[in-house]
Residue frames as a rotation matrix with the C-alpha (Angstrom) as fourth column:
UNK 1
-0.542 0.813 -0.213 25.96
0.221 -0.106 -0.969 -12.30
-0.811 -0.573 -0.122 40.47
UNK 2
-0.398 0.533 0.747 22.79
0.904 0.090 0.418 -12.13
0.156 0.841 -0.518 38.16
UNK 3
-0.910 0.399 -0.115 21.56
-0.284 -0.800 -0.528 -8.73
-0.302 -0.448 0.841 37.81
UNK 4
-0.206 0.971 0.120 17.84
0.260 0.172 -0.950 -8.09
-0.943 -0.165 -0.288 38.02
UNK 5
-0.836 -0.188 0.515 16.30
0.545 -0.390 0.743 -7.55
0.061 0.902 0.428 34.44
UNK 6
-0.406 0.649 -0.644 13.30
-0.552 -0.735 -0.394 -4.99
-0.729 0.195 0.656 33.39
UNK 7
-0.358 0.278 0.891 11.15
0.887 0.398 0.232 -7.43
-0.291 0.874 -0.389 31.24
UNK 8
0.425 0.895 -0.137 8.65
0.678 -0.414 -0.608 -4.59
-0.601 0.165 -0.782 31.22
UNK 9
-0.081 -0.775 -0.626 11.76
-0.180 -0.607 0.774 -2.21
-0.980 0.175 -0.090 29.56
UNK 10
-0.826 -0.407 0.390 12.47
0.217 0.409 0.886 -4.53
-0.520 0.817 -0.249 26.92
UNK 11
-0.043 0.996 -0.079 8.13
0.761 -0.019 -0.648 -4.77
-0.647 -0.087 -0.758 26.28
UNK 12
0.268 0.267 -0.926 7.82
0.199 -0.956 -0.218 -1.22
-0.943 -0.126 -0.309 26.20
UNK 13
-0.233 -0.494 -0.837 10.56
-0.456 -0.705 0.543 -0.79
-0.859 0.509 -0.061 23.34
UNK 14
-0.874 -0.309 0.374 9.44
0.173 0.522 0.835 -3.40
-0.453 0.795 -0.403 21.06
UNK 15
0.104 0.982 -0.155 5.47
0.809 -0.174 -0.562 -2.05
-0.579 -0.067 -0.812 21.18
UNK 16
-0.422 -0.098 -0.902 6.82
0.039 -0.995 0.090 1.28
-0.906 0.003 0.423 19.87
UNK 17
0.568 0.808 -0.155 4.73
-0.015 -0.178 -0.984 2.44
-0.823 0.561 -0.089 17.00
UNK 18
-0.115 -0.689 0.715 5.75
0.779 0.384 0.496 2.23
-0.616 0.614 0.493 13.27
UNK 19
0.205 0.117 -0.972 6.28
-0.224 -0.961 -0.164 5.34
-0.953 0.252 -0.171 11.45
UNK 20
0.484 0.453 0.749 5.18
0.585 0.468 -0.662 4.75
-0.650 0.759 -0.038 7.96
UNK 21
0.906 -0.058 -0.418 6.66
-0.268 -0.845 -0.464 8.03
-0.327 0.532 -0.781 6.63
UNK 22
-0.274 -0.962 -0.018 10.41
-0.897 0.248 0.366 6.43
-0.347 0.117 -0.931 7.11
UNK 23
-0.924 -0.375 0.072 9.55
-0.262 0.760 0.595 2.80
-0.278 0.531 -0.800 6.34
UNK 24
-0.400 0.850 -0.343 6.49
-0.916 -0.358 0.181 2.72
0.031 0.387 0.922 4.03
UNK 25
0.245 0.284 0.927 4.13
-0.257 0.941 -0.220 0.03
-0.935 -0.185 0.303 3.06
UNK 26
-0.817 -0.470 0.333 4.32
-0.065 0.649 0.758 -2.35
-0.572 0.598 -0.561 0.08
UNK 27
-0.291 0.898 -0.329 2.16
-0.884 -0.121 0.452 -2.65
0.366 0.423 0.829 -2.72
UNK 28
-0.195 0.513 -0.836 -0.48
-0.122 0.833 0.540 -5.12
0.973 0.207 -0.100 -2.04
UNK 29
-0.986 0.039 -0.161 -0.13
0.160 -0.033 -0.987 -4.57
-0.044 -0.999 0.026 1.90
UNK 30
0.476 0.848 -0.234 -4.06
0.755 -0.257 0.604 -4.50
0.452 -0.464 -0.762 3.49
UNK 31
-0.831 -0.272 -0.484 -3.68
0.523 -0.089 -0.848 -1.14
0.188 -0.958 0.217 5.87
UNK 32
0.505 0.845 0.176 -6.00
0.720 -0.525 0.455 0.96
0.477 -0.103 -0.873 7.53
UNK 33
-0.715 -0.684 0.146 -5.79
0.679 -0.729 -0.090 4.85
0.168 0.035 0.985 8.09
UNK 34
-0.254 0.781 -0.571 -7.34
0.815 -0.145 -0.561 7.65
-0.521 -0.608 -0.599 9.41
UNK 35
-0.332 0.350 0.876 -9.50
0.672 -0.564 0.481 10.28
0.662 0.748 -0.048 7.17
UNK 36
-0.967 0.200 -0.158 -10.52
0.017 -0.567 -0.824 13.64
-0.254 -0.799 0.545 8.97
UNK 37
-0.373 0.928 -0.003 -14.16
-0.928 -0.373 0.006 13.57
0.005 0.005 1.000 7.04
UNK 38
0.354 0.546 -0.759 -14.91
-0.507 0.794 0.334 9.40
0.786 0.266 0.558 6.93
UNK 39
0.680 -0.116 0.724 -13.01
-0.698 0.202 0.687 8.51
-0.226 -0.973 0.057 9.96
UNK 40
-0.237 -0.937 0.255 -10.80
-0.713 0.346 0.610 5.04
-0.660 -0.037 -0.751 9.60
UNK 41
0.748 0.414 -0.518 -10.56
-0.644 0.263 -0.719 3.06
-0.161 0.871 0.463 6.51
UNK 42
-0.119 -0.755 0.645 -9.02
-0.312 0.645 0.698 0.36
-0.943 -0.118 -0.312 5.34
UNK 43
0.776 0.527 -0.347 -7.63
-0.341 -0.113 -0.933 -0.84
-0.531 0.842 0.092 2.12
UNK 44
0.480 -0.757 0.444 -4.88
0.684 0.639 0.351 -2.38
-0.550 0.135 0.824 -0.32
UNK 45
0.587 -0.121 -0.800 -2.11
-0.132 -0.990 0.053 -0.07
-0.799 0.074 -0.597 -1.55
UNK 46
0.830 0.203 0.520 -0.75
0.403 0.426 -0.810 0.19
-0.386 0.882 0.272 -4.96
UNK 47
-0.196 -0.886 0.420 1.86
0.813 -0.387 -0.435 2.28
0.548 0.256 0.796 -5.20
UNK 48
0.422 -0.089 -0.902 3.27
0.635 -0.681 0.364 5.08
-0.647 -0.727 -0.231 -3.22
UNK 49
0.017 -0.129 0.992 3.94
0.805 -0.586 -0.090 8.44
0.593 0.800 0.093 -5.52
UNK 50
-0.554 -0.721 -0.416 5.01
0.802 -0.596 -0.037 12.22
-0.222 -0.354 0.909 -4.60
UNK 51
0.735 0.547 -0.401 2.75
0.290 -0.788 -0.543 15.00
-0.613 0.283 -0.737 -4.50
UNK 52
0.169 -0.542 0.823 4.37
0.800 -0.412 -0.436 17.34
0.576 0.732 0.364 -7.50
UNK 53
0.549 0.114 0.828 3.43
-0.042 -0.986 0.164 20.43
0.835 -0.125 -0.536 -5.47
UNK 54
0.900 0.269 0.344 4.80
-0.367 0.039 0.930 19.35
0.236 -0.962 0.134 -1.92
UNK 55
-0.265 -0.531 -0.805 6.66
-0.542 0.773 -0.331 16.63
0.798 0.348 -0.492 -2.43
UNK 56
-0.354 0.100 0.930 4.85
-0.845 0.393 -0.364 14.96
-0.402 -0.914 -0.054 0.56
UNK 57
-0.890 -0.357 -0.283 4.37
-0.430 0.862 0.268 11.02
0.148 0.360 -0.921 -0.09
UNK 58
0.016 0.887 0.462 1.27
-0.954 0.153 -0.260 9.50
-0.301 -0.436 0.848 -0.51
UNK 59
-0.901 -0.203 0.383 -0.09
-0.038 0.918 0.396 6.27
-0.431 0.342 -0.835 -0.78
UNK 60
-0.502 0.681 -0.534 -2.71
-0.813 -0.159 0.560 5.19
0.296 0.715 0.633 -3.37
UNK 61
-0.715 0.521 0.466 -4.57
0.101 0.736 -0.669 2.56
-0.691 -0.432 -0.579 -1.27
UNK 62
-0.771 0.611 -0.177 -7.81
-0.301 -0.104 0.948 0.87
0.561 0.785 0.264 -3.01
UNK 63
-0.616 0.146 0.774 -10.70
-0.787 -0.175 -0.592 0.68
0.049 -0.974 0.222 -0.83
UNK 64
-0.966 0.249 0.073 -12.58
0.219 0.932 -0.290 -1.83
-0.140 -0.265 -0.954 0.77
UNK 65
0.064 0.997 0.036 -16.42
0.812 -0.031 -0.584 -2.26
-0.581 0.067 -0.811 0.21
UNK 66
0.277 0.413 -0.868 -16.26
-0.276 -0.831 -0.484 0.13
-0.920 0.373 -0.116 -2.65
UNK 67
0.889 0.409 0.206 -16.39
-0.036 0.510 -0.859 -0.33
-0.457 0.756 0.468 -5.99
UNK 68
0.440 -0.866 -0.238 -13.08
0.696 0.162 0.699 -1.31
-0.567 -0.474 0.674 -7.93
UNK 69
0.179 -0.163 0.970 -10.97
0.765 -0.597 -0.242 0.99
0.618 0.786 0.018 -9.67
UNK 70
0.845 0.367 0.389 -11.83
0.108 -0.829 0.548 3.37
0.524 -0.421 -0.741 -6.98
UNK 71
-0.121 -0.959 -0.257 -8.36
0.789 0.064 -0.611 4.89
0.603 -0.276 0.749 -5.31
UNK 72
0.665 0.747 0.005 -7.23
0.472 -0.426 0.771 7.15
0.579 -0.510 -0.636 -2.56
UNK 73
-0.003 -0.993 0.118 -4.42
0.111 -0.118 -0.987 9.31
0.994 0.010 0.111 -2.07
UNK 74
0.952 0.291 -0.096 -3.49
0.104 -0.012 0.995 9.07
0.289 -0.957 -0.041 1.65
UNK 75
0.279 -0.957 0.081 -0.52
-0.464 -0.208 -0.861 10.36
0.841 0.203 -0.502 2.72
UNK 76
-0.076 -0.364 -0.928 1.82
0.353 0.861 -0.367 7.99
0.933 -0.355 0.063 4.98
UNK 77
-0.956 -0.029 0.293 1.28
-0.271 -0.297 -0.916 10.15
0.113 -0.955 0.276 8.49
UNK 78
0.009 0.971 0.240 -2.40
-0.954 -0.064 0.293 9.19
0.299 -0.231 0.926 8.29
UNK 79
0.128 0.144 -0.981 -1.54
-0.475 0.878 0.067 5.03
0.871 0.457 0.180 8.29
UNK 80
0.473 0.071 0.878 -2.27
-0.880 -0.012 0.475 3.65
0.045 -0.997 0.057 11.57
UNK 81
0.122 -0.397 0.910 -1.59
-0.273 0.868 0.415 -0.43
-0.954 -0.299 -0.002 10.43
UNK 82
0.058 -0.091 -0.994 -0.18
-0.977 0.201 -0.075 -2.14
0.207 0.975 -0.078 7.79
UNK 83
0.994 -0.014 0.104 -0.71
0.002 0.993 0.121 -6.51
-0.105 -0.120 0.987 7.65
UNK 84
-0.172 -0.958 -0.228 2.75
-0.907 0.063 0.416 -6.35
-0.385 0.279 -0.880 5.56
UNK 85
0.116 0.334 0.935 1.37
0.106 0.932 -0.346 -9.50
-0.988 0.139 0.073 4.21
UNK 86
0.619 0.221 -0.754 1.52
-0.660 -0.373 -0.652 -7.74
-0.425 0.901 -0.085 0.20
UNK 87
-0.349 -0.865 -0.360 4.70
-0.936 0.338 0.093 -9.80
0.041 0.369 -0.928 -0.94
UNK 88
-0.661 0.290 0.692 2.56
-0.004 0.921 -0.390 -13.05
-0.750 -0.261 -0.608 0.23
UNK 89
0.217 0.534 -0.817 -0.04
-0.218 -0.790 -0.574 -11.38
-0.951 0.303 -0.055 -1.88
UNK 90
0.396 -0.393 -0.830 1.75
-0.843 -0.514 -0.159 -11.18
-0.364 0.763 -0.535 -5.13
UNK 91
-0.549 -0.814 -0.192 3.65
-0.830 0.558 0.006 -14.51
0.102 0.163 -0.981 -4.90
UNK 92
0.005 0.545 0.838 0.70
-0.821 0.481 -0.308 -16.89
-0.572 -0.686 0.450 -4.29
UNK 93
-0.796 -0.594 0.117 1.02
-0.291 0.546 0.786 -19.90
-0.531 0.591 -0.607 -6.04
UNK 94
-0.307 0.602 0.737 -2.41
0.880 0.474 -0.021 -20.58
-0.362 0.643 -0.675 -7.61
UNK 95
-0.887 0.041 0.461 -2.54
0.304 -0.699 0.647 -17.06
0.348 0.714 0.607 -9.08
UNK 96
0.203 0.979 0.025 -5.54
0.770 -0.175 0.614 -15.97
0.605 -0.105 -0.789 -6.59
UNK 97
-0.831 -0.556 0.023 -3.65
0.545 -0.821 -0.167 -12.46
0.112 -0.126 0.986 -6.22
UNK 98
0.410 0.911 0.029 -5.87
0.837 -0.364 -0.408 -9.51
-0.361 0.191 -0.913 -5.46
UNK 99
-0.266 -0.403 0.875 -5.57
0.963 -0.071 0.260 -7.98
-0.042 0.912 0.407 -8.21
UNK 100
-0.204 0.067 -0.977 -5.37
0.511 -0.844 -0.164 -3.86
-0.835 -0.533 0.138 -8.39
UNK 101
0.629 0.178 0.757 -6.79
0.778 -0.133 -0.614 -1.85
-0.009 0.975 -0.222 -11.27
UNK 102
0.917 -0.399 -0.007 -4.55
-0.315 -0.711 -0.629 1.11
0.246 0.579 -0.777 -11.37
UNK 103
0.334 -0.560 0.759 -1.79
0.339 0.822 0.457 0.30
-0.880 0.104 0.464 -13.42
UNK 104
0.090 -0.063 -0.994 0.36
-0.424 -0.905 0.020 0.87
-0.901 0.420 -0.108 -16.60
UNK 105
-0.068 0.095 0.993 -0.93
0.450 0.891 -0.054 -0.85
-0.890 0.443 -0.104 -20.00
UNK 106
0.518 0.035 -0.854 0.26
-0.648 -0.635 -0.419 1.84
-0.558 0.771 -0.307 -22.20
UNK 107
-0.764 -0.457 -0.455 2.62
-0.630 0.381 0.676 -1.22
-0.136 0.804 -0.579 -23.73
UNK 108
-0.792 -0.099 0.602 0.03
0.118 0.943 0.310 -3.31
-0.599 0.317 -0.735 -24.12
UNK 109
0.379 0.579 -0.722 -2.21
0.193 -0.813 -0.550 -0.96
-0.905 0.069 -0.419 -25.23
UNK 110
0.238 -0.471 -0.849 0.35
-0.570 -0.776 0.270 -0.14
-0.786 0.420 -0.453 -27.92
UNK 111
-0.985 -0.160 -0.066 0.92
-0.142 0.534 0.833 -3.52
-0.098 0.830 -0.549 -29.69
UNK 112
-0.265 0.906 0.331 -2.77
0.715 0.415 -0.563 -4.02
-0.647 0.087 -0.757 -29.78
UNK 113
0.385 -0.037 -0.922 -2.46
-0.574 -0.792 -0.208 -0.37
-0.723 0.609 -0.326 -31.92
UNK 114
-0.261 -0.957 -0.125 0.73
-0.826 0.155 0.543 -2.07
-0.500 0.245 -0.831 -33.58
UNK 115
-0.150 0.615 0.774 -1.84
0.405 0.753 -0.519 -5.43
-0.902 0.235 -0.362 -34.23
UNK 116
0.352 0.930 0.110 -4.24
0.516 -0.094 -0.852 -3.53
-0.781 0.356 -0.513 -36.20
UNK 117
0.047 -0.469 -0.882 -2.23
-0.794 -0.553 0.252 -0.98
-0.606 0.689 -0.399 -38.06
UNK 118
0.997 0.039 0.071 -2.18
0.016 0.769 -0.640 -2.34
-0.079 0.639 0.765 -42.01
UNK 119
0.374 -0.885 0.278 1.18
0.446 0.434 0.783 -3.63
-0.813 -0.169 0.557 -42.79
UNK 120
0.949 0.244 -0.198 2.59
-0.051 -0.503 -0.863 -1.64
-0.310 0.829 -0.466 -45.81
């Protein structure tokens, strides 16, 4: 005999929020997140980094419609959605990445020192 199934069962468990705190986003992911003084935003994240004082995880998300450069620590209980789309992002083949300004260009920064310096 066939038992009866529970589609609505199955439904239920695959809907279940995602809990950013265990499985973060990726750089380059698009999400949006809620702020208690601007309400919900949305933006592309750049790296995820450790308070020193807490240790509570935040992400550095750059925001939309604002100007670039501009960053925002947001810690991962605030993130409502994430595309997951960042790895597409990064890998595009005609190099029309969107491109994040914070970053580290202390090496390149350093042979451009290394350039100039006179040889002796």
């Amino acid at each position: 005999m066939n038992a009866p199934v529970k589609f609505d069962v199955i439904a239920a468990s695959s809907s279940k929020p995602r809990d950013f705190v265990m499985q973060p986003p990726q750089s380059l992911d698009r999400i949006t997140f809620n702020t208690p003084d601007d309400g919900v935003l949305a933006g592309y994240v750049s790296v995820i980094r450790q308070h020193l004082g807490n240790g509570q995880r935040f992400a550095w998300v750059e925001l939309d419609n604002e100007l670039a450069g501009q960053f925002r620590g947001v810690p991962l209980a605030d993130i409502i959605t994430s595309d997951d789309a960042g790895d597409l992002r990064r890998h595009t083949w005609n190099q029309e990445a969107k491109r994040l300004c914070l970053g580290d260009y202390s090496s390149c920064l350093r042979r451009e020192f290394e350039k100039r310096e006179p040889q002796s």
